[in-house]
C-alpha positions as CSV (number, residue, x, y, z in Angstrom):
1,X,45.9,92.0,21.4
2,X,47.1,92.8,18.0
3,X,50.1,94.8,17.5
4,X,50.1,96.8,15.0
5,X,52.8,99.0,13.2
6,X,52.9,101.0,10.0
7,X,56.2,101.7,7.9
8,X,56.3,104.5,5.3
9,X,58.6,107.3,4.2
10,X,59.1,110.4,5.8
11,X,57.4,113.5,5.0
12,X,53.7,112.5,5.7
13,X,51.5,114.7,8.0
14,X,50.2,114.0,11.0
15,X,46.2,114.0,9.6
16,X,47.5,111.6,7.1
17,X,50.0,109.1,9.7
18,X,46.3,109.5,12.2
19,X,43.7,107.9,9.3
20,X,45.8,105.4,8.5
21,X,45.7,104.3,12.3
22,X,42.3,105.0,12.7
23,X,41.2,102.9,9.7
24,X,43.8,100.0,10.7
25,X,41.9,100.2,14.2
26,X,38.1,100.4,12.8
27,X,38.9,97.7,10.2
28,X,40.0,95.4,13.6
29,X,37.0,96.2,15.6
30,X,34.8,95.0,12.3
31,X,36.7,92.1,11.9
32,X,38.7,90.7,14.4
33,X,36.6,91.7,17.5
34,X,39.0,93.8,18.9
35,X,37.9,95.0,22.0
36,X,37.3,99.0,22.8
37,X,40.6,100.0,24.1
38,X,42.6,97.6,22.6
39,X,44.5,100.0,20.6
40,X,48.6,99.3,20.1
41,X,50.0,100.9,17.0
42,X,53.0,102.6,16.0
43,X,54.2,104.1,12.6
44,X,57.6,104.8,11.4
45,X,58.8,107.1,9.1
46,X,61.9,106.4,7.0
47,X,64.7,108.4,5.0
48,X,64.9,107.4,1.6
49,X,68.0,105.1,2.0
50,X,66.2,103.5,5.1
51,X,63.0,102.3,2.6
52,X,63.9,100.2,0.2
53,X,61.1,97.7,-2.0
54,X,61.1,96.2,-5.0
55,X,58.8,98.9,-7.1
56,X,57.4,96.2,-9.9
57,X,57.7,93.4,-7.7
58,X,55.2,90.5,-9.0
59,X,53.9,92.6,-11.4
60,X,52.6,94.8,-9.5
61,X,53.2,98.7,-9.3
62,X,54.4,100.8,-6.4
63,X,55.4,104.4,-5.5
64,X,57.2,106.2,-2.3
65,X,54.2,106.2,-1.3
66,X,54.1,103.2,-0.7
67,X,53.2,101.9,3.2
68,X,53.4,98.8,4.7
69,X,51.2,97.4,7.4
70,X,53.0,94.5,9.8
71,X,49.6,93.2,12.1
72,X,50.5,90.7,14.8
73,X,48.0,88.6,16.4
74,X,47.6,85.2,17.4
75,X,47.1,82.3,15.4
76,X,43.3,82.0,16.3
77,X,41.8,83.7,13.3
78,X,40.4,81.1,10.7
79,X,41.8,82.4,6.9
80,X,38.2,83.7,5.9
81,X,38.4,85.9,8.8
82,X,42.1,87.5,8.0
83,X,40.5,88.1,4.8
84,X,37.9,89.9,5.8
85,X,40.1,92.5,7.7
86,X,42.3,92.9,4.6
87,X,39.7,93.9,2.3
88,X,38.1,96.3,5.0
89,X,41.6,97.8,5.6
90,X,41.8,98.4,1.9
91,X,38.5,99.7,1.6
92,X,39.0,101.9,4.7
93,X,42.5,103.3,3.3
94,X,40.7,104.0,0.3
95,X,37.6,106.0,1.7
96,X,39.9,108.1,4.1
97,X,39.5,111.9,3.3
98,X,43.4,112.4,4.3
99,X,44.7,109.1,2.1
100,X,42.0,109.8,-0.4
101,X,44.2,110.8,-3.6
102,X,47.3,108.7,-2.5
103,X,46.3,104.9,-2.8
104,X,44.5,105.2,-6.4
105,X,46.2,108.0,-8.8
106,X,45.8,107.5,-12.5
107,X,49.0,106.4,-14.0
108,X,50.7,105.1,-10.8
109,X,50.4,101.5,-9.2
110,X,48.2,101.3,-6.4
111,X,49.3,98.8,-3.7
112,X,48.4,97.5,0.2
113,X,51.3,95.6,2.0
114,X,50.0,93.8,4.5
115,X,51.3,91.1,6.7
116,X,49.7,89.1,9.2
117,X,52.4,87.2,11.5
118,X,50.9,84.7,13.7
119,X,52.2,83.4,16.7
């Protein structure tokens, strides 16, 4: 049962908050074998002073728009396999109609957070 929750800042709609669920939750099903149903998720939005990151961090670009993605699962998931649902999440966040123009915009950094915690 992986729990899944979804930080970014405030100000998002709701069509945009849902397809990020909904591709976090297909990219599982593909990936990880997540059964039908086994759907726990929340999102939080934050205030400006409540979402801080390092913008250039390790070279690599971000925006406010920024949104990071804490999965938690347990540690029964060879490497390959964790792999697998990264990429699809990235290509899922990519081809969603309501993120489509967020995660690649020319001139800005485009960047996934994800972190897996195992237990």
């Amino acid at each position: 049962m992986p729990l899944t929750h979804v930080s970014l800042r405030r100000g998002k709609p709701a069509a945009y908050r849902k397809a990020i669920l909904e591709s976090l939750y297909r990219a599982m099903r593909e990936t990880f074998d997540v059964p039908d149903g086994d759907r726990f998720m929340t999102i939080s939005e934050h205030d400006d002073d409540d979402f801080a990151y390092g913008a250039d961090y390790l070279g690599i670009r971000r925006s406010d728009d920024l949104v990071i993605i804490q999965i938690t699962v347990s540690n029964t998931r060879p490497v390959a396999q964790k792999q697998r649902l990264y990429r699809r999440i990235a290509e899922l966040l990519t081809e969603s109609p309501a993120r489509r123009g967020h995660l690649h915009q020319p001139g800005r950094g485009a960047s996934a957070e994800l972190v897996v915690r195992q237990r």
